[in-house]
C-alpha positions, -999 to +999 in steps of 0.1 A: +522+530-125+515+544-092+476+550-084+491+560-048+506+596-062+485+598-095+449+587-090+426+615-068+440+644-055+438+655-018+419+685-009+429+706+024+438+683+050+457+685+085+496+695+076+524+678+085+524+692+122+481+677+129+497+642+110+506+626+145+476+636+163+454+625+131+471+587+136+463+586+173+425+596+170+425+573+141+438+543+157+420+552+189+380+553+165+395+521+152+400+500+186+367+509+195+352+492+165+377+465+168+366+457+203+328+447+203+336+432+166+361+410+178+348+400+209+312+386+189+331+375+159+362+353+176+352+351+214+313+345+218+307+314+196+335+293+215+322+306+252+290+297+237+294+261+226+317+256+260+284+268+280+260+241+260+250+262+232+235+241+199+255+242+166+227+254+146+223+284+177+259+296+176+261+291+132+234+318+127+255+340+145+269+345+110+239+365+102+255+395+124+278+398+094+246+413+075+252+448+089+285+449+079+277+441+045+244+460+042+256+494+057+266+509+024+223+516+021+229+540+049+260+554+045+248+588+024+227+594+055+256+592+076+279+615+051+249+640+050+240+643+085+250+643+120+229+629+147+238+655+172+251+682+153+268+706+181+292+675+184+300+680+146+294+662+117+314+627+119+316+630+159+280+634+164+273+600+153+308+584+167+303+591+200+265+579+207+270+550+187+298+540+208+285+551+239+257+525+231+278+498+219+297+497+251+262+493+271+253+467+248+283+448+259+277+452+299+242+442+290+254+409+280+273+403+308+242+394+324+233+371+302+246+335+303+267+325+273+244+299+266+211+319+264+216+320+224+185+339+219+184+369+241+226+371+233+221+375+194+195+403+199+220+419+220+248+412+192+229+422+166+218+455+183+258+461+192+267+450+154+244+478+138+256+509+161+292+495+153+286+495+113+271+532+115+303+542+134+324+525+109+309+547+086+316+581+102+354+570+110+357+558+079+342+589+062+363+611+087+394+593+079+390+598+043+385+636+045+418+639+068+444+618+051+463+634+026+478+609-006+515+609+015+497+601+050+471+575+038+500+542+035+506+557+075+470+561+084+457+529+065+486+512+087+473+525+120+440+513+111+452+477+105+472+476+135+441+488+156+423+460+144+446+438+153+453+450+189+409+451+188+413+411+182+438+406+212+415+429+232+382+419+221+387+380+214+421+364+225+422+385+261+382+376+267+387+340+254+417+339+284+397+359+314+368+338+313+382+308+327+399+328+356+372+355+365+339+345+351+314+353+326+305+382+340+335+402+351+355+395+319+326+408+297+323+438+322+358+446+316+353+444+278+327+468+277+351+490+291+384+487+277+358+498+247+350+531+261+387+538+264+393+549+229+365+570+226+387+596+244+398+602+209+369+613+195+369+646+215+400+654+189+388+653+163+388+684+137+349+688+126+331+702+092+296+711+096+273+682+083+266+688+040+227+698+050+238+728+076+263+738+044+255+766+027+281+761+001+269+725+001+236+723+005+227+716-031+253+686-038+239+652-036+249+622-020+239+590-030+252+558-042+244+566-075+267+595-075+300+567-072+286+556-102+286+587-121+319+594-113+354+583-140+361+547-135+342+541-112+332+503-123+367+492-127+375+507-091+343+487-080+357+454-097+390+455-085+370+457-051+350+425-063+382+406-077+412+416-060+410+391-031+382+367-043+396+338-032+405+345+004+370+335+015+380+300+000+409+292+027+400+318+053+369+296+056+379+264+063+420+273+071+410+266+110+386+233+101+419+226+079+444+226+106+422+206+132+419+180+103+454+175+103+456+172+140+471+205+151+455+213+189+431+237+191+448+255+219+478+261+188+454+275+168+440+298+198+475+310+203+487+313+173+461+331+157+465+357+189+504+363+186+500+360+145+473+392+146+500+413+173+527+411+149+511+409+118+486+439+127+513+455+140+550+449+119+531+441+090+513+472+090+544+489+095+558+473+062+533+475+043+532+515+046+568+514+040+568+498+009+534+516-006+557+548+001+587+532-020+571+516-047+538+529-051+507+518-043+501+497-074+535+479-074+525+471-036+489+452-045+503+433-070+531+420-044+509+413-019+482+395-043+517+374-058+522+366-023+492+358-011+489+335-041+524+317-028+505+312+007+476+293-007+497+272-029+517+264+001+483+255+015+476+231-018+510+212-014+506+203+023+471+185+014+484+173-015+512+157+003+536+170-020+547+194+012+536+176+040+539+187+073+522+207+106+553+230+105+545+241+070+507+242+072+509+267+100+538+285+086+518+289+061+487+302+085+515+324+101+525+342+066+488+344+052+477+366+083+510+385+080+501+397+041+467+401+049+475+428+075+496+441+045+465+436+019+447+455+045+466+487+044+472+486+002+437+477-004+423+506+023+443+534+008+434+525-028+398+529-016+407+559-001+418+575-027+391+563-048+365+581-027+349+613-036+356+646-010+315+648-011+314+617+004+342+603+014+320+573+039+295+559+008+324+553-016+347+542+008+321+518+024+304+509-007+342+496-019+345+477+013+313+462+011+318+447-023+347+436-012+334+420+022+302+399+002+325+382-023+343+370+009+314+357+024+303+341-004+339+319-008+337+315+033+302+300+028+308+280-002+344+267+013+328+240+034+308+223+003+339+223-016+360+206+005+339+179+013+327+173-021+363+178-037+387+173-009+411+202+007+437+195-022+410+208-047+396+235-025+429+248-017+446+243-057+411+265-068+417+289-045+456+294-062+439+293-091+415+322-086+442+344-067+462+343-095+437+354-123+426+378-098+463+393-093+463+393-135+431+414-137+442+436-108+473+446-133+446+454-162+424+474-140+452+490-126+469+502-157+436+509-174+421+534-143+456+553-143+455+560-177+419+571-174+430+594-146+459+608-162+438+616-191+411+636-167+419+674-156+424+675-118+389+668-094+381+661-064 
């Protein structure tokens, strides 16, 4: 069974000769989402509650997650046209939105981290730019990677986001107790211009309304649904990692509980996400292209299941321990760098040519709200049952969830093999 050579053929893409250039432009659009998302999501809130921010100020920061999981409404905008259009199709709305983003950024430099107010309007304002740019990259990157460069290209964009949480979070978490507020924040804004040198690269098609050959296909979300299995592919998206939100949600609270030091945790979680991001990446691709890209989920999701166990026994006692706790931290980020790249190339290759940044980011979206929902549920669980129940029902779930991946799995191959060749 292998969805990674059998499910969607590619259509014309770069050959083997564009493959190295496609990887640096991709990794380069990449870093410049990971930047501004990393700095908000893993930076601002503890810069925030050092400068006297409230609680309740710095928790509805959540709410910047909305865009992220609301932008599949305007992704068949983006895929059918381009803001500027002599830029090209994907580029025309890549490089404004980044342009902005970065602006955004030196804006809040002159803003003190504990003005809560006037610094979420600015986030959320930076978050929506970012999530339309995710769109087009992720829309471009789908159209240029063929089925044998996708495990390579899927890695490239996992390692980018990791080197976007060093950049963004761990590297502005460290400046601003040695320059200031203001100069560190400066400097973020533009180490995220940098990688937009990439976006002048990149190959263009004509947006789908200046098509003639196009002009009369729709795009839409209901098109994903019209297409061969598409509600499996869609619940595997749901299901497949369900119950990270459990652990990934309180895994930090977790570790403080059992009296690791925060400044660990800070350092950890910056030299787990540079070797993770980067060596698991690596070996992730590596083994999609050896066993296949079904063989791989269902290695990772066994694994993964192992990690939260792990998590289970230390609670329970049964394993006790700091050591294994955060060895267990340590090997969770590593396979979900790993996860990353499997999961991304099966959506990939689930999405349609015609519009390659609405299926792609309708899969991820799905995927990114049952997350949520097991982050936001993590903390009543755990004080209601305890860690040992939190962390066993999290096993629990990642095991079912690894079972119905196998079903789903089978089931969409067959279907595939049993359809004649489409894009």
């Amino acid at each position: 069974m292998d969805l990674h050579k059998d499910m969607i053929p590619a259509t014309a893409r770069p050959g083997a000769e564009g493959q190295s250039r496609l990887y640096a432009i991709l990794g380069g659009l990449y870093l410049a989402q990971g930047i501004p998302t990393y700095l908000l999501l893993v930076a601002l809130p503890p810069l925030m509650r050092e400068a006297g921010a409230s609680r309740t100020a710095i928790g509805l920061f959540s709410l910047l997650m909305l865009p992220l999981v609301l932008k599949f409404a305007i992704a068949p905008f983006v895929d059918r046209f381009a803001l500027f259009p002599r830029l090209g199709h994907r580029r025309g709305w890549v490089i404004p939105t980044q342009l902005l983003v970065s602006a955004g950024i030196a804006i809040m430099a002159f803003v003190e981290p504990h003005q809560a107010g006037a610094l979420f309007a600015i986030a959320l304002f930076i978050t929506l730019l970012s999530s339309i740019q995710d769109i087009a990259t992720d829309g471009y990157a789908v159209r240029r990677l063929t089925t044998k460069s996708r495990p390579v290209g899927n890695a490239v964009q996992a390692g980018a986001v990791a080197l976007g949480v060093i950049l963004g979070g761990t590297l502005a978490l460290v400046l601003v107790h040695r320059i200031g507020w203001t100069p560190t924040i400066l400097l973020v804004s533009a180490l995220s211009l940098l990688p937009l040198v990439a976006a002048f690269w990149m190959d263009e098609e004509p947006p789908v309304s200046q098509s003639a050959e196009k002009s009369k296909e729709r795009i839409g979300l209901l098109q994903f649904f019209r297409r061969p299995n598409a509600w499996l592919i869609l619940a595997f998206a749901l299901s497949y990692r369900a119950s990270e939100g459990l652990v990934r949600g309180m895994e930090g609270t977790y570790l403080v509980d059992i009296k690791v030091p925060t400044e660990w945790i800070g350092y950890m979680s910056g030299a787990a996400a540079a070797t993770a991001g980067l060596l698991g990446a690596a070996i992730a691709a590596l083994i999609i292209r050896k066993a296949g890209l079904s063989a791989t989920l269902i290695l990772l999701g066994g694994l993964r299941s192992l990690c939260f166990l792990a998590f289970a026994l230390n609670a329970f006692g049964i394993w006790p321990g700091i050591a294994v706790a955060l060895s267990a931290s340590a090997f969770q980020t590593f396979i979900r760098y790993m996860e990353l790249v499997a999961i991304y190339s099966f959506f990939m290759a689930s999405s349609s040519d015609k519009q390659p940044g609405t299926d792609f980011t309708l899969l991820t979206c799905a995927e990114l709200v049952i997350y949520l929902i097991g982050a936001s549920i993590a903390g009543y669980l755990a004080d209601r049952l305890g860690f040992e129940a939190l962390f066993s029902i999290a096993t629990v779930i990642s095991v079912l969830g690894v079972g119905l991946s196998v079903w789903m799995l089978q089931k969409i191959k067959r279907s595939a093999e049993a359809l004649p060749a489409t894009t």
